[in-house]
Backbone as a printed PyTorch tensor [residue, N CA C, xyz], in Angstrom:
tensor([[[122.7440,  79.8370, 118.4250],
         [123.2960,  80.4720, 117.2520],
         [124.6960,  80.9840, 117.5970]],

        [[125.2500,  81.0280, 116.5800],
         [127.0900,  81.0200, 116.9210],
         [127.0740,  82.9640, 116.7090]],

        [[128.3950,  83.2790, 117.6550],
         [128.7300,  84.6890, 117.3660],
         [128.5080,  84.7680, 116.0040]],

        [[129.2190,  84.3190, 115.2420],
         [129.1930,  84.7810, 114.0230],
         [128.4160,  84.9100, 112.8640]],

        [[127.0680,  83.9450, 113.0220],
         [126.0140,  83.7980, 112.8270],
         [125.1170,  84.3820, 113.1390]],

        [[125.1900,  85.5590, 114.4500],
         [124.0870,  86.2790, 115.0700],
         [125.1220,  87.9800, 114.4040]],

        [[126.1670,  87.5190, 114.2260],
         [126.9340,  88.9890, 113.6770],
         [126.0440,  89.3470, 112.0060]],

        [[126.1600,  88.2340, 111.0480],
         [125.9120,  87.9950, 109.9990],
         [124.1960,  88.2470, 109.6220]],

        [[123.1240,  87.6750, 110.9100],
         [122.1550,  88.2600, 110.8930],
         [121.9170,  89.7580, 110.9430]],

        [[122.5520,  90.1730, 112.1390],
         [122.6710,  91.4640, 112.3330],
         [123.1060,  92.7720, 111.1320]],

        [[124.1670,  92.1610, 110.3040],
         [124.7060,  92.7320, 108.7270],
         [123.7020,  92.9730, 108.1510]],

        [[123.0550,  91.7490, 107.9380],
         [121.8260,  90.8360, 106.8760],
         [120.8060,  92.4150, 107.1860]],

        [[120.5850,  92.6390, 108.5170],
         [119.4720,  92.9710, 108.8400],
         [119.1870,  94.7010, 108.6010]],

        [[120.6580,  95.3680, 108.5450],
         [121.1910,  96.6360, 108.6560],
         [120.8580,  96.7430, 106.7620]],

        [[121.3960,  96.1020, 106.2450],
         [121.5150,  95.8110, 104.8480],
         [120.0230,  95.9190, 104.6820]],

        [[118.8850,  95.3310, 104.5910],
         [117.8290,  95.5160, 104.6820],
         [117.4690,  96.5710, 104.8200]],

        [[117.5980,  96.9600, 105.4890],
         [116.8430,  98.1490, 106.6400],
         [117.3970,  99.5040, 105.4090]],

        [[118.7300,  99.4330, 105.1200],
         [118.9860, 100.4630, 104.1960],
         [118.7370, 100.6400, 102.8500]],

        [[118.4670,  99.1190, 102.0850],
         [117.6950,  98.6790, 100.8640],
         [116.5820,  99.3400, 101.1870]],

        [[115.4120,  99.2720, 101.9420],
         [114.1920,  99.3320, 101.9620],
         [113.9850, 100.9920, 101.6950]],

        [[115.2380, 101.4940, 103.1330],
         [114.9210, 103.2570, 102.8180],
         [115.1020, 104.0550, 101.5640]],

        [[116.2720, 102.8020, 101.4250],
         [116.8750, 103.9670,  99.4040],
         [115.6170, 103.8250,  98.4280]],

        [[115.3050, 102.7270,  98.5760],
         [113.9590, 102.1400,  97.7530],
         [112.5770, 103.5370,  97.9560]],

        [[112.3590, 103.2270,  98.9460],
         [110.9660, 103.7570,  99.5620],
         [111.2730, 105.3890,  99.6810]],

        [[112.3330, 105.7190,  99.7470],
         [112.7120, 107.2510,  99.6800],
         [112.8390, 107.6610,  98.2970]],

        [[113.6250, 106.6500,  97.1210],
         [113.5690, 107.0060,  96.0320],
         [112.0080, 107.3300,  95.2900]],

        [[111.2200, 106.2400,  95.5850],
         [109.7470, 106.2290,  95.2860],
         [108.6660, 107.4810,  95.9450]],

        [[109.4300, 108.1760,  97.3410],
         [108.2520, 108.8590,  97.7820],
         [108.7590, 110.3500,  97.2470]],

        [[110.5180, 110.2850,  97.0650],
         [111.0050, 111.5250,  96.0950],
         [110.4120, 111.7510,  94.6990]],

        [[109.7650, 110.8760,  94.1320],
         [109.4170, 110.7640,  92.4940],
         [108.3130, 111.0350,  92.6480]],

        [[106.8680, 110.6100,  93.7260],
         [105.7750, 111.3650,  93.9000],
         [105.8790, 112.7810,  93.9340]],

        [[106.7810, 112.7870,  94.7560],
         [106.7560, 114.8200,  95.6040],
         [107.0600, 115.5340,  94.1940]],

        [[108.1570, 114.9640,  93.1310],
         [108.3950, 115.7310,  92.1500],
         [107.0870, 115.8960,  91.7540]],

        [[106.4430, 114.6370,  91.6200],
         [105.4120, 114.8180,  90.5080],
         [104.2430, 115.7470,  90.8450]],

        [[104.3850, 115.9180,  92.4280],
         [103.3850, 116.7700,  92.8880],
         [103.8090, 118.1050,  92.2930]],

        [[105.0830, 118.4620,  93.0910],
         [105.4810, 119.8570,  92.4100],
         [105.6570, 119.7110,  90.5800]],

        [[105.6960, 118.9890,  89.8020],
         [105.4700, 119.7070,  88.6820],
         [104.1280, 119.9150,  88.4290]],

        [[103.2960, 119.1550,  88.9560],
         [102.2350, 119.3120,  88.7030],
         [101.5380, 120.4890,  89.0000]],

        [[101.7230, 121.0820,  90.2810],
         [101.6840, 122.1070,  90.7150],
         [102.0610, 123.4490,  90.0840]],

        [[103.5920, 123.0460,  89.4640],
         [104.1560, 124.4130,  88.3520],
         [103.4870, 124.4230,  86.8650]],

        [[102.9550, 123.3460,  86.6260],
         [102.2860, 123.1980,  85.5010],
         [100.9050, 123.9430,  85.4540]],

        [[100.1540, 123.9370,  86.1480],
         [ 98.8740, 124.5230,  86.7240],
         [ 98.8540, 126.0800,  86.9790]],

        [[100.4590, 126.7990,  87.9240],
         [101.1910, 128.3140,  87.8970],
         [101.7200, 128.4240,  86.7480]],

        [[101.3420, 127.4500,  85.4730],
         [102.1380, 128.1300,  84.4990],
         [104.1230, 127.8850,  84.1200]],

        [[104.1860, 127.0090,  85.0860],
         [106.0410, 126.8810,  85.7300],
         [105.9010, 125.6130,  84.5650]],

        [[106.8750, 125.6970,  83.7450],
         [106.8980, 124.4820,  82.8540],
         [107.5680, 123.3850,  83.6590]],

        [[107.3250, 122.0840,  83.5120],
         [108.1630, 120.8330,  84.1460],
         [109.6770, 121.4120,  84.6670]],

        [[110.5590, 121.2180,  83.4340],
         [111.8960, 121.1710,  83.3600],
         [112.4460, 122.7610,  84.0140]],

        [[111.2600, 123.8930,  84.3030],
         [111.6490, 124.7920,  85.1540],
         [111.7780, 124.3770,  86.5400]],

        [[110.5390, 123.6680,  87.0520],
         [110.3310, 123.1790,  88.2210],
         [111.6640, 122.4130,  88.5430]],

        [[111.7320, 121.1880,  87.5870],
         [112.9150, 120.3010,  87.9760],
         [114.1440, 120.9880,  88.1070]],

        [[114.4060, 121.7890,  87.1670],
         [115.8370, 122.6490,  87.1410],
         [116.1220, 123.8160,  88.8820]],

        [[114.9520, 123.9160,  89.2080],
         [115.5740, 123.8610,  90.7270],
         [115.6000, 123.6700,  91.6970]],

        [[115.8460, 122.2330,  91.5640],
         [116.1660, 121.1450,  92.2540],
         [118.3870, 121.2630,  92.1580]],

        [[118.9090, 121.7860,  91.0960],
         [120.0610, 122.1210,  90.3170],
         [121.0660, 122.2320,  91.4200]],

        [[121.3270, 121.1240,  92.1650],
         [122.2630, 122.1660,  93.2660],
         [123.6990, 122.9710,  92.3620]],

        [[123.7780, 122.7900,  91.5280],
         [124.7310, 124.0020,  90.8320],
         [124.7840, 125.1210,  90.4500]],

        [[122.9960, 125.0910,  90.3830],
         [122.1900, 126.4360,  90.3090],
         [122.2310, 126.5400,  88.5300]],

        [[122.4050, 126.1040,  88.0480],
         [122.3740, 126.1650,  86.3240],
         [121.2960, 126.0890,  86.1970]],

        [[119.9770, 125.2870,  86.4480],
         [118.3450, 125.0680,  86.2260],
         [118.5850, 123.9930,  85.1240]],

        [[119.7270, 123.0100,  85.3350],
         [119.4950, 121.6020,  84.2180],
         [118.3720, 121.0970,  85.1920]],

        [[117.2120, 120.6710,  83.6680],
         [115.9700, 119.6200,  84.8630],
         [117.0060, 118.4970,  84.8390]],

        [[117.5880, 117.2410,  84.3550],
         [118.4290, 116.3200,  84.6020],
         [119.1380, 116.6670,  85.7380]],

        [[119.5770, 117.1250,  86.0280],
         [120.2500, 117.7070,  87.2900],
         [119.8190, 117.8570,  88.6180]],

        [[119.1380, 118.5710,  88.0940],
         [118.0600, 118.7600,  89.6970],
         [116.8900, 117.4560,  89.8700]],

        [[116.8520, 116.8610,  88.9060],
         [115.8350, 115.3060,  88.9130],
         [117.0790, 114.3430,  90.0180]],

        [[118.2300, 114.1770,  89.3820],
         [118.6860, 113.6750,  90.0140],
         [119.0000, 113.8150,  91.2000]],

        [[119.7640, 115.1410,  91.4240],
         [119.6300, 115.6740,  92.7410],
         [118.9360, 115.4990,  93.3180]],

        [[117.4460, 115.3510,  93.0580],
         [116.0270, 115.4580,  94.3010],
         [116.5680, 114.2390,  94.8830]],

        [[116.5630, 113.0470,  93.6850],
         [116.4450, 111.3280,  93.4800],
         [117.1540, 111.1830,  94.3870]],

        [[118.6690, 111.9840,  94.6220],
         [119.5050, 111.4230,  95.4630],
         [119.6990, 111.7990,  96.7240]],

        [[118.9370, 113.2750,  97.2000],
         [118.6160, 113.6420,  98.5670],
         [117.7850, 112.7230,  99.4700]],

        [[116.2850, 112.3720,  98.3780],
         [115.3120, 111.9670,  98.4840],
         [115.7440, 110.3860,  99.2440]],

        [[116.6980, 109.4170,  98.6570],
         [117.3490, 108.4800,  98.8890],
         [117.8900, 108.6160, 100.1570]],

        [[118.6370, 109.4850, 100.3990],
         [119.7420, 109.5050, 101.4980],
         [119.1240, 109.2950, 102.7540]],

        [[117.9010, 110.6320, 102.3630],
         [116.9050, 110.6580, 103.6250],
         [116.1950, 109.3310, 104.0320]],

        [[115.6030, 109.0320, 102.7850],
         [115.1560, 107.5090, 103.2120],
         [115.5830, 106.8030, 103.9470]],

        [[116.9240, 106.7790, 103.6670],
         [117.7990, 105.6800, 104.7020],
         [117.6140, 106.3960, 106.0780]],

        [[117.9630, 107.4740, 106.0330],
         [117.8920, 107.6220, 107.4390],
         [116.7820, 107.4250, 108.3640]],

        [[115.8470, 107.6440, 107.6730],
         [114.5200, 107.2600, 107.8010],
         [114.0620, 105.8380, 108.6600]],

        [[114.9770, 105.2030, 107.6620],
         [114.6350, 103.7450, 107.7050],
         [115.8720, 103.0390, 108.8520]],

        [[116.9130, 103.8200, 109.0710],
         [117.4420, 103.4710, 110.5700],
         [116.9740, 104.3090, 111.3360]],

        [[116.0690, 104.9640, 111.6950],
         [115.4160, 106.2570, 112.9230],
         [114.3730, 105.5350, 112.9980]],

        [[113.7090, 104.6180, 111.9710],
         [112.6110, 103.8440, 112.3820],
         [112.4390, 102.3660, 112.9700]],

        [[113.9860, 101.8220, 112.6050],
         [114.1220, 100.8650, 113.3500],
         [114.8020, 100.9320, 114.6390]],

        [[115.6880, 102.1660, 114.8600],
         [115.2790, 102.4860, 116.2770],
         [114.4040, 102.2740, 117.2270]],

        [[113.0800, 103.2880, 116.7090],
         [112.2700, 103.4440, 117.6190],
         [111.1600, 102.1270, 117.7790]],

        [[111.0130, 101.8020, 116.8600],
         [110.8220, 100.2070, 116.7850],
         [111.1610,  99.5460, 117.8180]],

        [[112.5510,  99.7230, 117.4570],
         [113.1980,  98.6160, 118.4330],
         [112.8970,  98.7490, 120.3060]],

        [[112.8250,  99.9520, 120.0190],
         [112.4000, 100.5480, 121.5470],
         [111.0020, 100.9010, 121.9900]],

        [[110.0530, 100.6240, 121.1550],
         [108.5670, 100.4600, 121.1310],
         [108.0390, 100.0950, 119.9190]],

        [[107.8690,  98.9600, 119.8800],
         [107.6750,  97.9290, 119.0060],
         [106.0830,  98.5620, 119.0180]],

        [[105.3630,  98.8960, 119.5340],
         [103.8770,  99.5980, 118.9840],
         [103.4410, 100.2100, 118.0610]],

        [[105.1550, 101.3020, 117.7150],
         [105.1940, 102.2760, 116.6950],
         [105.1830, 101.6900, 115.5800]],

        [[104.9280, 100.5500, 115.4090],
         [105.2080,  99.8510, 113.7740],
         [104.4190, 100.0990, 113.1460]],

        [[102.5720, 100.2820, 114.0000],
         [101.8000, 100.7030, 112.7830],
         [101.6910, 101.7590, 112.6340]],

        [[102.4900, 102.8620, 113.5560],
         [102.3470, 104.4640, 112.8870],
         [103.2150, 104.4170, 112.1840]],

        [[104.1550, 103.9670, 111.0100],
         [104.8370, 104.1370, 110.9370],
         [104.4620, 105.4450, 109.5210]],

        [[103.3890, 105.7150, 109.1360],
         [102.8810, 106.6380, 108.0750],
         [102.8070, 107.8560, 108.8610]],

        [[102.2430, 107.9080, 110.4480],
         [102.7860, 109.1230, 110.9630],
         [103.8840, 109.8340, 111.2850]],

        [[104.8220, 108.9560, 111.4190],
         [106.4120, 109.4460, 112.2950],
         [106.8130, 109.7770, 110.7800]],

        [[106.6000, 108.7420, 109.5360],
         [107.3120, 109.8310, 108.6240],
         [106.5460, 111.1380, 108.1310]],

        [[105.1990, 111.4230, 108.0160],
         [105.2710, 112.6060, 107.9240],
         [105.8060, 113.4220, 108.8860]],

        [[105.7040, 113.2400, 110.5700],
         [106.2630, 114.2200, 111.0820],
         [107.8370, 114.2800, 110.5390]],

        [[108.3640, 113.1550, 110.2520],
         [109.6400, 113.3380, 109.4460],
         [110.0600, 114.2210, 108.0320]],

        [[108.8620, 114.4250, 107.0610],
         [108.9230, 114.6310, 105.9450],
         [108.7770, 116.4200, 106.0380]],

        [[107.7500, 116.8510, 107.6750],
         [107.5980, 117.9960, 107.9790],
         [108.5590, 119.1000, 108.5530]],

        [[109.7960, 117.7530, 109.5620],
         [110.8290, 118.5540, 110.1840],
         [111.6410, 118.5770, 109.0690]],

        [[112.1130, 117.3450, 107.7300],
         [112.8010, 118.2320, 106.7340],
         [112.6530, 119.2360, 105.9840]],

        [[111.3400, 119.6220, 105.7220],
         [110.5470, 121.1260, 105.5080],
         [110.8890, 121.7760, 106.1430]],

        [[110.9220, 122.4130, 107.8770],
         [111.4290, 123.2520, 108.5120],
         [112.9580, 123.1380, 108.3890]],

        [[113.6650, 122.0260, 108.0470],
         [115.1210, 122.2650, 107.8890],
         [115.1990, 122.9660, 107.2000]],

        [[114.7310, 122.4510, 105.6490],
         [115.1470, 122.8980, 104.2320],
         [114.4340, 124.2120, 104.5280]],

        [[113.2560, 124.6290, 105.0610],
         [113.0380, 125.8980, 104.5080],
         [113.3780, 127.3890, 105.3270]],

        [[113.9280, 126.6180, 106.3220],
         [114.1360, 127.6460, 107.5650],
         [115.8760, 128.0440, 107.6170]],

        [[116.5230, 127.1310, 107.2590],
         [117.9510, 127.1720, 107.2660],
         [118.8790, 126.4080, 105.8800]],

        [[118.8290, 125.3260, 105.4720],
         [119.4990, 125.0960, 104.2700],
         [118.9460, 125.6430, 102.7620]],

        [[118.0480, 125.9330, 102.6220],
         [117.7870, 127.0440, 101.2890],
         [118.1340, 127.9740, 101.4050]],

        [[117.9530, 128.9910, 102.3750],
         [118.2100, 130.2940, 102.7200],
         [119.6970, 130.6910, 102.9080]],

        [[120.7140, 129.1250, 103.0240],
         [121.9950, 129.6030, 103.1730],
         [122.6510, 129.2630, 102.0490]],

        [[121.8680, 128.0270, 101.7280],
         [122.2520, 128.0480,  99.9490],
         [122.2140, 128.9580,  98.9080]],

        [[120.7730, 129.7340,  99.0940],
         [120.5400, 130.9680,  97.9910],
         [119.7870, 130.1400,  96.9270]],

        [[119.3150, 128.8650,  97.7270],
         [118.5850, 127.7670,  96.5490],
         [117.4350, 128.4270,  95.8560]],

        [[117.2650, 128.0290,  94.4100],
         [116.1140, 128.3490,  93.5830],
         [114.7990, 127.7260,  94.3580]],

        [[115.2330, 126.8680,  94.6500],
         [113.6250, 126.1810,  95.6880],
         [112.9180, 126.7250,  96.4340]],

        [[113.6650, 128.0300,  96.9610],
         [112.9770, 129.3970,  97.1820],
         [111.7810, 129.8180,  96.7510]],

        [[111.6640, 129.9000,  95.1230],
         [111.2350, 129.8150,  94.6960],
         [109.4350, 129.7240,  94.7640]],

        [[109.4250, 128.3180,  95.1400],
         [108.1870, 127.5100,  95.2500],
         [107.2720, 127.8320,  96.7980]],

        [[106.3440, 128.2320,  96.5590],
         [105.5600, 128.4180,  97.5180],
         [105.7250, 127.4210,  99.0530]],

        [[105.3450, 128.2360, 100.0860],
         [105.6920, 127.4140, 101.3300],
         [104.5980, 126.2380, 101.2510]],

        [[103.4780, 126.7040, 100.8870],
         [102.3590, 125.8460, 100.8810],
         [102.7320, 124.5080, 100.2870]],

        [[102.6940, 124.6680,  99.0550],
         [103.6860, 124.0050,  97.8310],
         [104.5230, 122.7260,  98.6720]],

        [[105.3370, 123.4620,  99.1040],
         [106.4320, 122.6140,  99.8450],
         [105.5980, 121.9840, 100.7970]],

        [[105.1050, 122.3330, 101.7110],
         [104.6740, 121.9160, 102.6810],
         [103.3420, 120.6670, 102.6350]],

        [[103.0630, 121.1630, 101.2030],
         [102.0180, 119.5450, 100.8170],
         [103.0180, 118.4210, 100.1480]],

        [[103.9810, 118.8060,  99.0090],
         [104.9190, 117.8000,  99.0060],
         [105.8920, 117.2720,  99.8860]],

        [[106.3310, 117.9650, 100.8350],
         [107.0780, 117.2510, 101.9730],
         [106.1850, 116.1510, 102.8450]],

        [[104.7290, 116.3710, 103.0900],
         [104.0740, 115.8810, 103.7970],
         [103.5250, 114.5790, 102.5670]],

        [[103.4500, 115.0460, 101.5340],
         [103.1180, 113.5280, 100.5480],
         [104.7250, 113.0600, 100.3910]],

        [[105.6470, 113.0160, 100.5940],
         [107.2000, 112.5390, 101.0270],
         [107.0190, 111.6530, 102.0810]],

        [[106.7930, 112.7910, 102.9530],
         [106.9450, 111.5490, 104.7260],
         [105.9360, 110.5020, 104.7760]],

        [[104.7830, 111.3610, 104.5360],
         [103.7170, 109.9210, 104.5100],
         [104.0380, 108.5600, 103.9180]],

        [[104.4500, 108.5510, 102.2590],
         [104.7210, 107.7460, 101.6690],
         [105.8180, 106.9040, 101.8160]],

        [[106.9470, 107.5700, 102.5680],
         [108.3160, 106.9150, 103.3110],
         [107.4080, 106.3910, 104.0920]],

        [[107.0580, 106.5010, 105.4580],
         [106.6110, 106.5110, 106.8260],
         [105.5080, 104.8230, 106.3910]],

        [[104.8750, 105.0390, 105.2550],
         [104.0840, 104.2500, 105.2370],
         [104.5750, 102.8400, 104.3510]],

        [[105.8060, 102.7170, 103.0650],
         [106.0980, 101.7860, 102.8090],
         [107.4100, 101.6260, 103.7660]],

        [[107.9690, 102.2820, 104.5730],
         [109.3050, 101.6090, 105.3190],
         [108.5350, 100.6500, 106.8540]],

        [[107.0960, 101.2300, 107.2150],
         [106.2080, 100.5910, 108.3170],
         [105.5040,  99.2170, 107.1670]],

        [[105.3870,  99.4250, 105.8830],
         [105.0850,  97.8890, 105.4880],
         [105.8400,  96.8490, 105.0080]],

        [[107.1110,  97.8690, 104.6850],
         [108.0540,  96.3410, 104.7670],
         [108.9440,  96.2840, 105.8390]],

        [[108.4030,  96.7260, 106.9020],
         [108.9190,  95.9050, 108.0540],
         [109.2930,  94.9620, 108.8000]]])
């Protein structure tokens, strides 16, 4: 195979790898919402309260903070999805945990978000119970962890 042909795979392959995370992060962000509204619905928290802070402007638009989640939720994915072909690449065993490494993934962005970037934000996400968080972050990672390990 020619340099440029093994360069072009290599593109091909990065390209992939970041399709799959935006994908599979967008999809495991739209569960977690649905967990937490579901959750505020049950405390009484109407939907579009829940969604509204998500708001990084802090206004409480649910459109706003929907998107916002959509597009954190995304970012992470990707990263996700190059941290997993990393370790892949360097123990090719890990392919079928790949539903564990993202929850432990979905758990250390929980201790991010709840230990240091909410608290310096002054985020409404405050808000929401640790518990709360801590079952939707973990239905997050799982669901990353487990479609970025099946379309592998």
């Amino acid at each position: 195979m020619s340099n440029a042909a093994q360069q072009k795979s290599r593109e091909k392959k990065r390209g992939d790898t970041a399709v799959n995370g935006l994908i599979a992060g967008i999809l495991a962000g739209l569960v977690m919402a649905a967990y937490l509204v579901l959750a505020g619905v049950l405390s009484d928290v109407p939907p579009a309260v829940m969604l509204g802070r998500f708001d990084p402007a802090l206004e409480a638009r649910w459109l706003n903070g929907t998107l916002a989640h959509l597009a954190v939720s995304s970012v992470y994915g990707v990263v996700f999805a190059f941290l997993f072909a990393a370790m892949v690449h360097i123990r090719p065993s890990l392919l079928r945990f790949g539903w564990l490494l993202g929850l432990v993934y979905g758990l250390a962005l929980l201790t991010m978000a709840r230990g240091v970037v909410l608290p310096i934000a002054d985020s409404s996400l405050l808000q929401i119970s640790t518990g709360h968080l801590l079952i939707a972050h973990a239905i997050y990672g799982l669901l990353l962890g487990f479609e970025i390990g099946r379309n592998w």
